[in-house]
N, C-alpha and C positions, 0 to 999 in steps of 0.2 A: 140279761138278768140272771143272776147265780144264783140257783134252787139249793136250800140248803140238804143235803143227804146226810144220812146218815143217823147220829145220836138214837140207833139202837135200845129197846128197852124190855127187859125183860122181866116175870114174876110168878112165883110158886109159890106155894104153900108158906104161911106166916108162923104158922104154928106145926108143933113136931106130928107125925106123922107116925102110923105103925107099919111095922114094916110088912111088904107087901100091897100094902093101899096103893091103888090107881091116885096119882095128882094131875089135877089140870095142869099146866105152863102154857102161860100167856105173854105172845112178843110181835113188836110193833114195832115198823122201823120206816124214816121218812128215807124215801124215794122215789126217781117221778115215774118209774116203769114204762117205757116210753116204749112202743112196739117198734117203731121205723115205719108205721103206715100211717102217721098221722099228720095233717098237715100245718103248718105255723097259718094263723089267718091271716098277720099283717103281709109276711112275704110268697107267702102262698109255694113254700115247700117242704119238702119232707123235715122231719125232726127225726134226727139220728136214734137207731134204735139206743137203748139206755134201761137196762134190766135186769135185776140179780137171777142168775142163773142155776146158783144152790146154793141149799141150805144145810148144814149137818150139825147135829147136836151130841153131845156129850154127856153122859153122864158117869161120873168116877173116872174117867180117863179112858172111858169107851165106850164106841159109837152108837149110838139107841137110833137115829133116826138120818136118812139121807133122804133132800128131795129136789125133784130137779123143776125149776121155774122155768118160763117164758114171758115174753113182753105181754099175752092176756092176761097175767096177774096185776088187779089195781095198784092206784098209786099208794102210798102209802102202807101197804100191808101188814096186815094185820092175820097172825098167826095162832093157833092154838091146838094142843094138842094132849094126851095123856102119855106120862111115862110110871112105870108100875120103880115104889119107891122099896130099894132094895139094902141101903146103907146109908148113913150120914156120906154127902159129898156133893161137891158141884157138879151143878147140868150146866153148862156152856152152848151157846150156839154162835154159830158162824154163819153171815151170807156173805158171799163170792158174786160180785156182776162181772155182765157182757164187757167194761173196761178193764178189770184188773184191779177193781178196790176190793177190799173184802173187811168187814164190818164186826166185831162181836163184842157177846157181853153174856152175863155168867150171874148165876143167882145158888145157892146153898140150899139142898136138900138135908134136912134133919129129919131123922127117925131115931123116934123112943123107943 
């Protein structure tokens, strides 16, 4: 069975901002986060590990935040966090897994 990954989502602030304001960004991404200690029921073996490893976010074209994952982060995760809004510009964020896919998606900071 092929678990869908991926389709990344992200979301800021809808309305303009002044500058300096702390904004939330909130981002959720499907993934099975799989540790390698889990076991299949029907065949009764291990399930390869399978887990984004890091995350790093952008904002204007430089790096506000880096973090590093392990397979004890749930499935599906779900992220949030504040970045202080300093210009109109995109915040981007990137996740990188344990295979070599890496994931992103990008929302517009406005400030008035």
């Amino acid at each position: 069975m092929a678990e869908e990954i991926g389709s990344p989502k992200i979301r800021g602030p809808k309305d303009p901002v002044k500058k300096g304001e702390l904004v939330e960004i909130k981002s959720l991404i499907k993934h099975p986060m799989e540790s390698g200690l889990r076991k299949d029921k029907a065949t009764d073996t291990l399930i390869p590990a399978h887990f984004i490893e890091s995350v790093v976010v952008e904002y204007g074209g430089k790096p506000v935040l880096k973090a590093t994952w392990s397979g004890a982060v749930s499935k599906d995760p779900f992220f949030s966090f504040f970045v202080k809004a300093e210009a109109t510009g995109p915040l981007k964020m990137t996740w990188k897994d344990n295979k070599g896919q890496a994931f992103d998606a990008s929302t517009t900071i406005t400030v008035a």
